[in-house]
N, C-alpha and C positions, 0 to 999 in steps of 0.2 A: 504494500500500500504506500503510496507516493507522501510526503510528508508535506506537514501547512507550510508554504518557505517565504517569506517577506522581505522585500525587495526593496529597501530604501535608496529611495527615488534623489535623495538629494546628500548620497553616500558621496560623491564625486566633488562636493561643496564643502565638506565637514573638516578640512584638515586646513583650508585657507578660510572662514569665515565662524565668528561665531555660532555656532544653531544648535548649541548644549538647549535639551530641553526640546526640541523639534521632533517631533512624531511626525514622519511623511515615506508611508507604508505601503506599498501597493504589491499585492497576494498574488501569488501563482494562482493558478484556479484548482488547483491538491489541497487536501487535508482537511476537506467538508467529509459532508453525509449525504450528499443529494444525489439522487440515481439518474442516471442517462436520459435526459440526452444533455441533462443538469449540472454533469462530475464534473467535480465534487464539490468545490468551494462557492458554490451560487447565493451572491449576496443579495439579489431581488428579487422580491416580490411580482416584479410585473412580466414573470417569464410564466407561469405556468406550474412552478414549482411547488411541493409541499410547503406551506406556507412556515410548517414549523420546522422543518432542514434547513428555512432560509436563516431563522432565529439562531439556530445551532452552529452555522456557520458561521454567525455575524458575533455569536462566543467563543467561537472559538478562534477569531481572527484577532476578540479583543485580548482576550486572554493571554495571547502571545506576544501583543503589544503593552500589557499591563493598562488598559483602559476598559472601565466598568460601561455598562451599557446605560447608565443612569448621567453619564458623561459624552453621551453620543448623539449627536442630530443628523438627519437624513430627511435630504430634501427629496421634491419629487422636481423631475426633469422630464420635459416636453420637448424640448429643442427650443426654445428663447433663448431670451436676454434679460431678464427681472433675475431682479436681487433683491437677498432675505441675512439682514442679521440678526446675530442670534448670539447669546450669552450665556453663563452655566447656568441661567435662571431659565435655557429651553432644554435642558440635558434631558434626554430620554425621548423627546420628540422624534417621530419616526424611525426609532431604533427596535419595536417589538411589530409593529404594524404600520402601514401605509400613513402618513400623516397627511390630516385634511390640510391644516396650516402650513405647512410648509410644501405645499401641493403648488406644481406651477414653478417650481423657483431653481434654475437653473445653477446662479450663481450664487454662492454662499458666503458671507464674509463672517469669520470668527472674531469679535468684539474683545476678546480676551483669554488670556490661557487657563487650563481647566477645561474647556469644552474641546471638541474633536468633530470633525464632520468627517462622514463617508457619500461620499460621492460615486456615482456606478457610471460604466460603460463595459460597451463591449465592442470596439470598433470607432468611438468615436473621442478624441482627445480632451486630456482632463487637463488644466493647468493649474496649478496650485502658486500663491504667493504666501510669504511667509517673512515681516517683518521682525527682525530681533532686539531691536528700539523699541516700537511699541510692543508689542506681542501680537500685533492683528495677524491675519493668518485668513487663508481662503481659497476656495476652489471653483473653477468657473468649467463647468461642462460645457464643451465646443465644438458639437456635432454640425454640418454644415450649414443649416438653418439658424443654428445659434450665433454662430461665426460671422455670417452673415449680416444679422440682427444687430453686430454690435457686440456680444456676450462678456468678448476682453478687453475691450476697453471700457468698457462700464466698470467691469469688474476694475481694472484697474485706479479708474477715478474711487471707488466708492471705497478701495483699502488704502489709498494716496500713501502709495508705500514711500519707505524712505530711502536713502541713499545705500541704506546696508540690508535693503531689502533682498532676496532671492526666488527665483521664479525658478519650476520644475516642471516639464512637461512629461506626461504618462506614455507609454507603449500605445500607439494607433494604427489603425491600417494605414500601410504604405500606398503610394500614386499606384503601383507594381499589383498591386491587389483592387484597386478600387477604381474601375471606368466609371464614370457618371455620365448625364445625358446634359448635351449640348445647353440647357434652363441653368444646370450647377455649376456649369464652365462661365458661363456669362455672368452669374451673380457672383460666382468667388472672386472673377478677374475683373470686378468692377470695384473692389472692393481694399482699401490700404494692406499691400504686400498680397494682394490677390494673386498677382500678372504671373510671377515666378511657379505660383506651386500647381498649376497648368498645366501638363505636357500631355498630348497622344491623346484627349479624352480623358484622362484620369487626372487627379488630384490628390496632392499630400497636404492637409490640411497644419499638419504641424509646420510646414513651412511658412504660413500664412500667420501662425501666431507665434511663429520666433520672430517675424518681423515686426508685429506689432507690438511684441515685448519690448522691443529696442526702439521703437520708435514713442514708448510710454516713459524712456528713460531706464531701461535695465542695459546695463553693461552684458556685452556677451559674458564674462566671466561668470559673471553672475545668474547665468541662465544654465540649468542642466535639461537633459535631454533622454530621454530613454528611447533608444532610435529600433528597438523590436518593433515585428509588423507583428497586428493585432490577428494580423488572417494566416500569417506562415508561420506561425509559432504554436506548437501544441500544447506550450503552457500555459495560453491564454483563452479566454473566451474571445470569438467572433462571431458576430451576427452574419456575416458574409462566409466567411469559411466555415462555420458546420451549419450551413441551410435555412438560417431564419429561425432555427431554434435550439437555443443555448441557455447557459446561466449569463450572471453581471461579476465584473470582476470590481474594483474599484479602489478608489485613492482616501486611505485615513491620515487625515493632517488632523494637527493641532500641536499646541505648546503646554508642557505640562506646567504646573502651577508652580 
């Protein structure tokens, strides 16, 4: 049996920048309980799954990161741009069950350390920022409609990170894995750092928010990057590579207190 293995997204940052105290986790998809077409580690609700495999998974993903589930928020994600803060005064909010309130809310800004948000995808790019001046901290899901919409630069206005800010981007499908129809090619490449991540019919959307990382003010150093494809990698969940029906993998950020 494959083991839970947690992948710190911002391991490549940790030895030139402050981030003692930074939780920024993102799970193989091993070392759940959820049976096929689910294996193993499926953290959502909105796949199909036993609803209580997803609860098990989402302890056993805390458990290994030392964070209680009474310290955890989870938003629900549509493909926008709206954004939801949240404090350890919403801990527990959408961590056992679908949250009505936090329903809709793409982009998440962590107000303080103490809380933790999980954020899910399975093919679509997660960016997390994480201030170590202030402690804000947040993750903006940026499926191509979000992207689109605005979703990282909102996000970015709304944590107005600071100079010693760090931004990490999640495991996405690569351009190599993802044609789109001529509608997605025209709205990405209409769009700041669109033109680039364009080629052949397909698009890599992480290209399109490394640019606007930099153009919000993050120093390339300062930007990591997890450059696995979400579709050619069997450690991950893809909506596109196993058929439209899979688990969610996702990204746990937060600063502990």
């Amino acid at each position: 049996m494959n083991q839970l293995r947690l992948v710190d997204l911002a391991g490549s940052l940790r030895s030139s920048f402050e981030l003692e105290g930074l939780i920024a986790y993102f799970p193989d998809r091993w070392g759940g309980v959820s049976q096929p077409p689910y294996e193993t580690l499926n953290l959502g609700f909105s796949t199909g799954d036993d609803p209580g495999a997803v609860v098990q998974n989402r302890q056993r993903l805390l458990a290994a990161a030392d964070v209680s589930l009474d310290q955890l928020v989870v938003p629900g994600q549509i493909h926008a741009a709206e954004v939801v803060r949240v404090g350890r005064r919403d801990g527990g909010e959408g961590a056992t069950e679908p949250s009505k309130r936090l329903a809709g809310k793409d982009v998440v800004v962590l107000e303080e350390p103490g809380v933790f948000a999980l954020s899910l995808a399975a093919d679509c790019p997660l960016v997390a920022i994480a201030d170590p001046q202030t402690k804000r901290a947040g993750i903006a899901h940026c499926g191509w409609r979000g992207t689109v919409a605005g979703a990282l630069p909102s996000f970015i206005e709304a944590v107005d990170p600071g100079p010693e800010a760090v931004a990490l981007i999640s495991p996405a499908i690569s351009s190599r894995r993802y044609p789109v129809g001529l509608d997605v090619i025209e709205a990405i490449s209409a769009i700041p750092g669109g033109e680039g991540a364009c080629q052949n019919g397909s698009v890599d959307l992480r290209i399109v928010l490394y640019e606007q990382l930099l153009q919000g003010g993050f120093c390339c150093n300062r930007i990591a990057m997890d450059r696995r494809c979400s579709a050619g990698n069997d450690d991950l969940f893809s909506h596109r590579g196993d058929g439209g029906r899979t688990g969610r993998g996702g990204l746990l950020l937060g600063w502990n207190s």
